[in-house]
mmCIF file of the C-alpha atoms, coordinates in Angstrom:
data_MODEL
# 
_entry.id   MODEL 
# 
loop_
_atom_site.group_PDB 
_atom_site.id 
_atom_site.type_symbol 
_atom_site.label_atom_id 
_atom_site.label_alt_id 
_atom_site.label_comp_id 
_atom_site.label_asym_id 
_atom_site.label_entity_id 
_atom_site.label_seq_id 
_atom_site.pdbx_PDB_ins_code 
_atom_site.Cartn_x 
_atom_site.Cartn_y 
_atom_site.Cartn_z 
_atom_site.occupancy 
_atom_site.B_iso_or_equiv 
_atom_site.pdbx_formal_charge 
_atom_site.auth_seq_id 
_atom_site.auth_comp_id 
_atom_site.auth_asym_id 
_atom_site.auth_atom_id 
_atom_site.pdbx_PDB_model_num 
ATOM 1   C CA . UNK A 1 1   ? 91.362  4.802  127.691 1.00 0.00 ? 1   UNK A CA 1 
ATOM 2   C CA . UNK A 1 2   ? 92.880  4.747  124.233 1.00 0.00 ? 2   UNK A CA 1 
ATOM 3   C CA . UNK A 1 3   ? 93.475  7.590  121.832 1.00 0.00 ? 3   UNK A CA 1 
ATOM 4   C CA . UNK A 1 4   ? 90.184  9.122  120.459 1.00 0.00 ? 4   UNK A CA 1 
ATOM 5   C CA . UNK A 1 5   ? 89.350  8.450  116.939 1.00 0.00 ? 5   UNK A CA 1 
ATOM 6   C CA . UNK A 1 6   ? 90.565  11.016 114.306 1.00 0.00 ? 6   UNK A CA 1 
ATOM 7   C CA . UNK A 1 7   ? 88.145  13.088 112.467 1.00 0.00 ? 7   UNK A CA 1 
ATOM 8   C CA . UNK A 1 8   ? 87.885  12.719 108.066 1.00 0.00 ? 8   UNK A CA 1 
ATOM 9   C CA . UNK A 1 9   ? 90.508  15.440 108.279 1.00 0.00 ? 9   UNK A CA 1 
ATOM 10  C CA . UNK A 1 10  ? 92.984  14.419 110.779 1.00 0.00 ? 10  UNK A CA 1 
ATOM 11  C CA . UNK A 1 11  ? 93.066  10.741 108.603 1.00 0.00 ? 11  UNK A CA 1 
ATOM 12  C CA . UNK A 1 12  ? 93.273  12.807 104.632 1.00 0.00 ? 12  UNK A CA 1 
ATOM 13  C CA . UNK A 1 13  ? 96.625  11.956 104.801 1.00 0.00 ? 13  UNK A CA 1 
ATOM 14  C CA . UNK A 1 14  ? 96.787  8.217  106.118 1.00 0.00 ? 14  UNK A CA 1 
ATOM 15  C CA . UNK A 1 15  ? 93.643  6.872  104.211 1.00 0.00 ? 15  UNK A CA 1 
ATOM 16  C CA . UNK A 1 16  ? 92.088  5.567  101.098 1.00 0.00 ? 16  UNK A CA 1 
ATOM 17  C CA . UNK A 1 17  ? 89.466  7.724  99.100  1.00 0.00 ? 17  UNK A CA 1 
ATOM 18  C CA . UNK A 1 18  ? 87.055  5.180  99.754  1.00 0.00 ? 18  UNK A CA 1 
ATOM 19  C CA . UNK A 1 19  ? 88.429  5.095  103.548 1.00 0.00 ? 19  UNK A CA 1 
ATOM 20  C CA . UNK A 1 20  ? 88.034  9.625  103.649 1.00 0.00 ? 20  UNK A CA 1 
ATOM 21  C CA . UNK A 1 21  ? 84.442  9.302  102.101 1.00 0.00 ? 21  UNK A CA 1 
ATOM 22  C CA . UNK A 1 22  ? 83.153  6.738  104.328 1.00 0.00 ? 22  UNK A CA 1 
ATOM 23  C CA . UNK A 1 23  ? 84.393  8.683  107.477 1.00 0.00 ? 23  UNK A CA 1 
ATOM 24  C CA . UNK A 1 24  ? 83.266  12.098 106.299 1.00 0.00 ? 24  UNK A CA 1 
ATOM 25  C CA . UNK A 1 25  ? 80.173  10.519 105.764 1.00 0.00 ? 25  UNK A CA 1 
ATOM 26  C CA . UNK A 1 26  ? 80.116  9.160  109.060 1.00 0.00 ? 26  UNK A CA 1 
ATOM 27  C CA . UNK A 1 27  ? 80.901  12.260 111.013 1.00 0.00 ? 27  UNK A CA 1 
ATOM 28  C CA . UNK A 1 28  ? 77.910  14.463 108.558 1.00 0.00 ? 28  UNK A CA 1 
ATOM 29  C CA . UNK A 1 29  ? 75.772  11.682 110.092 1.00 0.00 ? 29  UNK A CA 1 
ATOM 30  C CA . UNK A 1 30  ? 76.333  12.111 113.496 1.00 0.00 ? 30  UNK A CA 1 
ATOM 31  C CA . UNK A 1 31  ? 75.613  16.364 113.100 1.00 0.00 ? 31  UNK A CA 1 
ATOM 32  C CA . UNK A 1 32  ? 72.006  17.068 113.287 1.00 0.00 ? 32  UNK A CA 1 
ATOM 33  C CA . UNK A 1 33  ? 72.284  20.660 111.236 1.00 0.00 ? 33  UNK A CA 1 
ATOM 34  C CA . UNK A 1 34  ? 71.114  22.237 113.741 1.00 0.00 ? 34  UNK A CA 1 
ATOM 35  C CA . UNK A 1 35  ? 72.599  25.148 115.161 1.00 0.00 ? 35  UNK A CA 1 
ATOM 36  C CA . UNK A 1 36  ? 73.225  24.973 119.286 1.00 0.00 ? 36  UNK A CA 1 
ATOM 37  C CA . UNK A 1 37  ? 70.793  26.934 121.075 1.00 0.00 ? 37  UNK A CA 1 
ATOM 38  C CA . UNK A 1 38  ? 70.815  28.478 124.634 1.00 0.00 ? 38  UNK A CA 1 
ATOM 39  C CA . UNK A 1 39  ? 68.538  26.837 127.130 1.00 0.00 ? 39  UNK A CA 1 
ATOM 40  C CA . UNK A 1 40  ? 66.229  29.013 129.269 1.00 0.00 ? 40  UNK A CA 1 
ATOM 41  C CA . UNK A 1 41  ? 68.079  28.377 132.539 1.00 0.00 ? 41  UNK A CA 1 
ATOM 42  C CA . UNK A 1 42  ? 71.404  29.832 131.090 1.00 0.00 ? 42  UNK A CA 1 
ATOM 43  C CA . UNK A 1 43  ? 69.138  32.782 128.651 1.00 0.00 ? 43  UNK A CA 1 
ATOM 44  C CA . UNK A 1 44  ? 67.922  33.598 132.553 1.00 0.00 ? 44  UNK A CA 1 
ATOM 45  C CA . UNK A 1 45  ? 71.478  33.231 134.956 1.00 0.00 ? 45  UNK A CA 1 
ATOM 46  C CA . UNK A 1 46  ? 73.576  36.260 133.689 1.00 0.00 ? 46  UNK A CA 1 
ATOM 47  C CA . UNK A 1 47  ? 77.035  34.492 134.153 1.00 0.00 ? 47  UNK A CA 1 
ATOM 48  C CA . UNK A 1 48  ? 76.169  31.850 131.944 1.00 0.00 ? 48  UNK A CA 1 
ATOM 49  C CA . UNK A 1 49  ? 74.268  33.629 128.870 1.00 0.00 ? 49  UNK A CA 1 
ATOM 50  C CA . UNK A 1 50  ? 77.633  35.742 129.093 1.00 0.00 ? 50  UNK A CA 1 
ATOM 51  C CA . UNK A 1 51  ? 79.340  32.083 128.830 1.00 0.00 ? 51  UNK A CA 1 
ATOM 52  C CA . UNK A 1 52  ? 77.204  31.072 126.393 1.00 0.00 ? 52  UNK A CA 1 
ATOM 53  C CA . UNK A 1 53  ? 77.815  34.146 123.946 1.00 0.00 ? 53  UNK A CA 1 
ATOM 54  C CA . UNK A 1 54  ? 81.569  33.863 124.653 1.00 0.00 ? 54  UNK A CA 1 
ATOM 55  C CA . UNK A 1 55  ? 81.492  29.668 123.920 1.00 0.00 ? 55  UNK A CA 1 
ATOM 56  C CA . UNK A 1 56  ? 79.116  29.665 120.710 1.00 0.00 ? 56  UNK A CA 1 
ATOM 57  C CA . UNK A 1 57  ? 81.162  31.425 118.547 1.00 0.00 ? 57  UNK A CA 1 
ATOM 58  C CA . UNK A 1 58  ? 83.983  29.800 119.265 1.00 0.00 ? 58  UNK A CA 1 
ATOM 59  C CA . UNK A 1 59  ? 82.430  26.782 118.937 1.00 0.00 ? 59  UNK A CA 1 
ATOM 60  C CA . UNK A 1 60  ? 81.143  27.714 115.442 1.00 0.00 ? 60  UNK A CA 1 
ATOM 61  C CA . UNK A 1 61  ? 84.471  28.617 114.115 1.00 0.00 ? 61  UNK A CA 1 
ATOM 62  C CA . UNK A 1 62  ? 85.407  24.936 114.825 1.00 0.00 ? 62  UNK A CA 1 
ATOM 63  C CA . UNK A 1 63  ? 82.307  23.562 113.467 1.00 0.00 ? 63  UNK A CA 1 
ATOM 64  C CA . UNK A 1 64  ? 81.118  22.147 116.767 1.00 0.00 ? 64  UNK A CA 1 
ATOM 65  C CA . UNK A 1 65  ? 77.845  24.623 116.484 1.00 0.00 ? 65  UNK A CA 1 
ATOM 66  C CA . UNK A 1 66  ? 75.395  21.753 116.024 1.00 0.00 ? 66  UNK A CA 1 
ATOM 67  C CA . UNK A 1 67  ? 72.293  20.846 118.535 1.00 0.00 ? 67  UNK A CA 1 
ATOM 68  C CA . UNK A 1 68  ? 73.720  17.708 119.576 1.00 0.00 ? 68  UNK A CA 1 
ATOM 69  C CA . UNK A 1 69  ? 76.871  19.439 121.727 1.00 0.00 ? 69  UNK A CA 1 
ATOM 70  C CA . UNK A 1 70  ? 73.714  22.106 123.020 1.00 0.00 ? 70  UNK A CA 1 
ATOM 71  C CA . UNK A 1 71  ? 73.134  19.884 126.398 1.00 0.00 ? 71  UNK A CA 1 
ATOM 72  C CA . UNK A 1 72  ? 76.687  19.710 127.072 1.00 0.00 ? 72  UNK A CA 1 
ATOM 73  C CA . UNK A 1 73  ? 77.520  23.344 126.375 1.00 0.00 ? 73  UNK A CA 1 
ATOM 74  C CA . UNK A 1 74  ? 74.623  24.343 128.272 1.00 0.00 ? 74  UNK A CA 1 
ATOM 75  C CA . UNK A 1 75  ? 75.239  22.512 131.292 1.00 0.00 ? 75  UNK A CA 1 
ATOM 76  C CA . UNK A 1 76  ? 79.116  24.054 130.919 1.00 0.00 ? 76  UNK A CA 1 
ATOM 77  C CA . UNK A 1 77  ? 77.921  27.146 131.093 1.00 0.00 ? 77  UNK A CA 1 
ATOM 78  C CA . UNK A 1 78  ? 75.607  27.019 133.942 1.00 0.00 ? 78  UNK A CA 1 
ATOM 79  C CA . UNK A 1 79  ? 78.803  25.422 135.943 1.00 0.00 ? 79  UNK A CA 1 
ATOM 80  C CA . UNK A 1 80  ? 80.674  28.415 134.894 1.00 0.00 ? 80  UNK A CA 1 
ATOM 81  C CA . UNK A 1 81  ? 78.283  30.996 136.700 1.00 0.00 ? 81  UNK A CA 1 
ATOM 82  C CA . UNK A 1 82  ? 78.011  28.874 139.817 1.00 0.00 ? 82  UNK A CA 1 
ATOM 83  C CA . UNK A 1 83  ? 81.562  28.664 139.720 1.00 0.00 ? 83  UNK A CA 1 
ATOM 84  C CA . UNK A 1 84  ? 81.305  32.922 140.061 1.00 0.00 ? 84  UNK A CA 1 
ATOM 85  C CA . UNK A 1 85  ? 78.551  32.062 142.354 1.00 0.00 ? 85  UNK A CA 1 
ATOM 86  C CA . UNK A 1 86  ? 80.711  30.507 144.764 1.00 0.00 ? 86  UNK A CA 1 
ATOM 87  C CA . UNK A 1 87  ? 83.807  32.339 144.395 1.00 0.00 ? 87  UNK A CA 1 
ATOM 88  C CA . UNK A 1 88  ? 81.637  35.501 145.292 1.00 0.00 ? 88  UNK A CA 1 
ATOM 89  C CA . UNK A 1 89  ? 80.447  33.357 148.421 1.00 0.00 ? 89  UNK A CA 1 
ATOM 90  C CA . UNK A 1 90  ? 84.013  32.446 149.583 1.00 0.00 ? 90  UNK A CA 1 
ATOM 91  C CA . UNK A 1 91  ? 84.878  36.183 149.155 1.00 0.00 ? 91  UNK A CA 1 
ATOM 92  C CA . UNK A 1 92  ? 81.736  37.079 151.427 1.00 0.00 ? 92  UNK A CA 1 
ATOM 93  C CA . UNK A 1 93  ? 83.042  34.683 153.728 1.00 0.00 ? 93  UNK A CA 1 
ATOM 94  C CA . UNK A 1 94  ? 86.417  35.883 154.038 1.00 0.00 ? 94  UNK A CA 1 
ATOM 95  C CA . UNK A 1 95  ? 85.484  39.459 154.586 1.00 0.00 ? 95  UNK A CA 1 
ATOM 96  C CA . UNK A 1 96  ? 83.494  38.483 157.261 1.00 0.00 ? 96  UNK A CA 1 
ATOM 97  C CA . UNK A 1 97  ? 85.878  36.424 159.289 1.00 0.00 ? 97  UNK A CA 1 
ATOM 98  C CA . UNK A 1 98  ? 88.180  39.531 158.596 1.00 0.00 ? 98  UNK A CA 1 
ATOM 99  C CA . UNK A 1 99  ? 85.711  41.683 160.714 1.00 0.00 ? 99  UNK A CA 1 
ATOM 100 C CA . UNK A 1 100 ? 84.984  39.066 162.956 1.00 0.00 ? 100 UNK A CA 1 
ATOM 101 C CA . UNK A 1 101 ? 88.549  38.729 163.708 1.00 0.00 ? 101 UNK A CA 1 
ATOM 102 C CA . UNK A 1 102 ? 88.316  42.759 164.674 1.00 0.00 ? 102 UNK A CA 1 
ATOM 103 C CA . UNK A 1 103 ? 85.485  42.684 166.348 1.00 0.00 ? 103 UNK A CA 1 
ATOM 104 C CA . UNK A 1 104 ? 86.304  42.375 170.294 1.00 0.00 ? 104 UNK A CA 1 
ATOM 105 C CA . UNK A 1 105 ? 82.261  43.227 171.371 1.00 0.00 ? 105 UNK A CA 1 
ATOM 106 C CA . UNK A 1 106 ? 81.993  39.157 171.570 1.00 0.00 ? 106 UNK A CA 1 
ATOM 107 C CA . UNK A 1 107 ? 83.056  36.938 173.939 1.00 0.00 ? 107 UNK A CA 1 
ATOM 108 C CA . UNK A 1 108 ? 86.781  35.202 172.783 1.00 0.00 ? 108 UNK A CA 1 
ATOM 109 C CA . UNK A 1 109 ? 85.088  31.641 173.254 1.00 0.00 ? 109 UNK A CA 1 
ATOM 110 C CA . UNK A 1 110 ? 82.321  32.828 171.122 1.00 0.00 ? 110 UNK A CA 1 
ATOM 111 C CA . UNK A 1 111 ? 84.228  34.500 168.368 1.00 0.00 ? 111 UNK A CA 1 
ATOM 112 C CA . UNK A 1 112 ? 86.637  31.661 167.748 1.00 0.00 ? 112 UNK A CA 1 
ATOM 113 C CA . UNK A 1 113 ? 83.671  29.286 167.636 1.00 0.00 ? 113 UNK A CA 1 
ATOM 114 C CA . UNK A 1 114 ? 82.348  31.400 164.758 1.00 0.00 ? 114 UNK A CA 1 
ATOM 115 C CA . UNK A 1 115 ? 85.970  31.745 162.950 1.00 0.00 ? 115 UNK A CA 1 
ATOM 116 C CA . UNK A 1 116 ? 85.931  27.965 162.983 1.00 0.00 ? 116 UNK A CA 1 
ATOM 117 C CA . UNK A 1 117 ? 82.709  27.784 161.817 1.00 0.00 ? 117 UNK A CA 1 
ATOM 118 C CA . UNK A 1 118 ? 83.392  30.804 158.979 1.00 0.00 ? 118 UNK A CA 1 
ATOM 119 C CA . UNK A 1 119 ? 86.986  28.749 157.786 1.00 0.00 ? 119 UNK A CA 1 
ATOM 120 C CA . UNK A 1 120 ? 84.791  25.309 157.626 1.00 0.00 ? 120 UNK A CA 1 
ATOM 121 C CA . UNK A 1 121 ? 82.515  27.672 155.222 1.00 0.00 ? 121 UNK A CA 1 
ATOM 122 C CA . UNK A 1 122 ? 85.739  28.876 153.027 1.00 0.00 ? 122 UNK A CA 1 
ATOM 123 C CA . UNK A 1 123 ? 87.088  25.163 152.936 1.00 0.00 ? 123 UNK A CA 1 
ATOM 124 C CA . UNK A 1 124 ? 83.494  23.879 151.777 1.00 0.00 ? 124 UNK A CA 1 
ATOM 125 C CA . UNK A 1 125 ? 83.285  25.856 149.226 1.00 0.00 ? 125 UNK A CA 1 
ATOM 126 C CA . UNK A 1 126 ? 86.246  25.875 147.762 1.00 0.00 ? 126 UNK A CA 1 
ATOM 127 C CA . UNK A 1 127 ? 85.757  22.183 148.018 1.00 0.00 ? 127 UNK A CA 1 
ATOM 128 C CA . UNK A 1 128 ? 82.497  22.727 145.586 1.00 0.00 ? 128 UNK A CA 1 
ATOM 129 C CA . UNK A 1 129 ? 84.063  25.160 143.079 1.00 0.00 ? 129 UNK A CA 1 
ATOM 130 C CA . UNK A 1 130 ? 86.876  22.535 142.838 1.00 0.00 ? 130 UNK A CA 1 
ATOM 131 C CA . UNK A 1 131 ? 83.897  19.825 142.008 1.00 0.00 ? 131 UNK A CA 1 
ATOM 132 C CA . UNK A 1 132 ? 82.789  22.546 139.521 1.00 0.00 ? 132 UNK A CA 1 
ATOM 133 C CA . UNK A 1 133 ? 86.237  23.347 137.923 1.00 0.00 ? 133 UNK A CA 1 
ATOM 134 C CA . UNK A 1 134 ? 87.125  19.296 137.424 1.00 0.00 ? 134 UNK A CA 1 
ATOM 135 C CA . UNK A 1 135 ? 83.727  19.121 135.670 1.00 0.00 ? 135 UNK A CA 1 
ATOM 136 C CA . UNK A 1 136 ? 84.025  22.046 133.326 1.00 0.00 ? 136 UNK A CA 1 
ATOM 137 C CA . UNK A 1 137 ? 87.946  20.541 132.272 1.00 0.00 ? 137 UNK A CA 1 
ATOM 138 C CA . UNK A 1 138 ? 85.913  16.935 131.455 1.00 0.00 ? 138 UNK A CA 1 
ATOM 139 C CA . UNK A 1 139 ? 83.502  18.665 129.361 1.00 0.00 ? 139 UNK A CA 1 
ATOM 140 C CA . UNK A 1 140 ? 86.607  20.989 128.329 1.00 0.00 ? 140 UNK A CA 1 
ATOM 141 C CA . UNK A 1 141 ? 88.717  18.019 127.089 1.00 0.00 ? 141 UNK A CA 1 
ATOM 142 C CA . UNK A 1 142 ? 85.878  15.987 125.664 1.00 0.00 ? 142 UNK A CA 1 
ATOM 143 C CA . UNK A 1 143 ? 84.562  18.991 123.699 1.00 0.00 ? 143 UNK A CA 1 
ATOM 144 C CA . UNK A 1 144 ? 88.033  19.928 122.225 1.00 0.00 ? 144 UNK A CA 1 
ATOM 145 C CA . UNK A 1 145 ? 88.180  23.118 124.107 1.00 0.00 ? 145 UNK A CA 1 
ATOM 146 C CA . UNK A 1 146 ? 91.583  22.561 125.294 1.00 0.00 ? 146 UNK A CA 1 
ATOM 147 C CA . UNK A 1 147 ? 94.753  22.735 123.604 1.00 0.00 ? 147 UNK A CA 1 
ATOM 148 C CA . UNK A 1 148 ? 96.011  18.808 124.220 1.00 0.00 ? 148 UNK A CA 1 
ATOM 149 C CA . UNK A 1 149 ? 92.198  17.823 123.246 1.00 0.00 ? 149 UNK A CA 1 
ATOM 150 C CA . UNK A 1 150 ? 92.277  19.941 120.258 1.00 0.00 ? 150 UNK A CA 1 
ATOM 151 C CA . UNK A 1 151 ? 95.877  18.746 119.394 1.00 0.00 ? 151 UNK A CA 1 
ATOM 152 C CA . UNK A 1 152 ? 94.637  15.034 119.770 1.00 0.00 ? 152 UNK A CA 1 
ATOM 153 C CA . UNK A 1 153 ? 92.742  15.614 116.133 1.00 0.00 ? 153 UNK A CA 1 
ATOM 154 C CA . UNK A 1 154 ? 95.991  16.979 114.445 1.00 0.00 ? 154 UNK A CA 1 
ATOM 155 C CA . UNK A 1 155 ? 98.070  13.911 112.747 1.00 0.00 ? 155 UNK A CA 1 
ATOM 156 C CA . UNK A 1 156 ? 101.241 13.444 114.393 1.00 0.00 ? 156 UNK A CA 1 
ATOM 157 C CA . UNK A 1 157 ? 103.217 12.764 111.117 1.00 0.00 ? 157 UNK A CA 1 
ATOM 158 C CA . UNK A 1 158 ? 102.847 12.979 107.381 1.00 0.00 ? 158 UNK A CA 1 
ATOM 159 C CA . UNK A 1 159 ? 102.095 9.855  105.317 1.00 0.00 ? 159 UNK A CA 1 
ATOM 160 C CA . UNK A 1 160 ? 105.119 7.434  104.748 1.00 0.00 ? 160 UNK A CA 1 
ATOM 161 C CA . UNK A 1 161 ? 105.790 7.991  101.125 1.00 0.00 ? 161 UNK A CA 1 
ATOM 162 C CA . UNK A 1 162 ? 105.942 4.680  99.400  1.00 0.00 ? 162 UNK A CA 1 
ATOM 163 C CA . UNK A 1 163 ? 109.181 3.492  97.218  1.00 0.00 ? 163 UNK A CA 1 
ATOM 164 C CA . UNK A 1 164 ? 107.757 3.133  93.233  1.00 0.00 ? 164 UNK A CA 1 
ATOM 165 C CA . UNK A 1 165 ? 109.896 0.038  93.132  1.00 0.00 ? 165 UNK A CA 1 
ATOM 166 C CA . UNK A 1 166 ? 108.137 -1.482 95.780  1.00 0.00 ? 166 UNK A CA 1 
ATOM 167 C CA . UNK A 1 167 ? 104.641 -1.180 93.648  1.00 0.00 ? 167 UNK A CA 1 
ATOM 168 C CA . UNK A 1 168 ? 106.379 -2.038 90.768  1.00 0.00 ? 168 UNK A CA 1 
ATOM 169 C CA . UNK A 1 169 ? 108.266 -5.256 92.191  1.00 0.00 ? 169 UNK A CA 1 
ATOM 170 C CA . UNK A 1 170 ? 105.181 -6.614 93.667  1.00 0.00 ? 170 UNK A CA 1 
ATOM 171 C CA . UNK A 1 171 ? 102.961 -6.106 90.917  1.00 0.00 ? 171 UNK A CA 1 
ATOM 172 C CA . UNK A 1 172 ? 105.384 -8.159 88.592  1.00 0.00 ? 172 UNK A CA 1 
# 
């Protein structure tokens, strides 16, 4: 995968006026002017309108606050609450093979069987919040929601100033 393509202002230094109008042009016709709205399955899961109301903003400030990201953002913040979702499961889980651990009214045989069971539980879903976390940093980094995928749009170094003489010696 090669480096991403930089936006009208990450190239103001590097190109041609003709070169800066035909990007910015470009990149006004790929935004719909439409502002990203919330979708009704993350207006109705609590974690992820609070996700939503904590993204959008942010998103706005960058200029990113257009209808064509509102899929993406959506679908990041419904990952984020089922993220919560799980985490709240594994914590159930733990607490319970704490007590089962205590509890000595069952048979040995029978409570180890269930601690096996109970740890297979944990591991599985820590195994899906992982899934979850590695698919919120995609959309992360391909949304510039990161620092190295925000950094990626800076320029790394200033124009090359040219020598006069060169112009001059060439035009001649």
């Amino acid at each position: 995968m090669g480096r991403p393509s930089k936006t009208a202002a990450g190239l103001a230094r590097h190109a041609t006026k003709e070169e800066l109008e035909q990007r910015q042009a470009a990149e006004k016709a790929l935004l719909t002017g439409r502002h990203l709205e919330e979708q009704e399955a993350v207006a109705g899961n609590e974690a992820a309108h609070r996700e939503f109301l904590r993204v959008q903003p942010i998103l706005a400030a960058i200029g990113k606050d257009d209808a064509l990201y509102e899929n993406v953002i959506n679908r990041y913040c419904l990952l984020r609450a089922e993220c919560e979702e799980f985490e709240v499961l594994r914590e159930t889980f733990l607490r319970n093979l704490d007590e089962l651990q205590d509890d000595t009214r069952l048979d040995p045989s029978e409570r180890f069987t269930l601690q096996a069971k109970m740890q297979k539980s944990i591991l599985d879903a820590d195994n899906r919040v992982q899934a979850k976390r590695k698919m919120m940093f995609d959309i992360e980094k391909e949304c510039a929601m990161t620092v190295a995928s925000a950094l990626r749009s800076v320029p790394k170094t200033p124009a090359a100033k040219e020598n006069p003489l060169i112009g001059l010696i060439g035009n001649g």
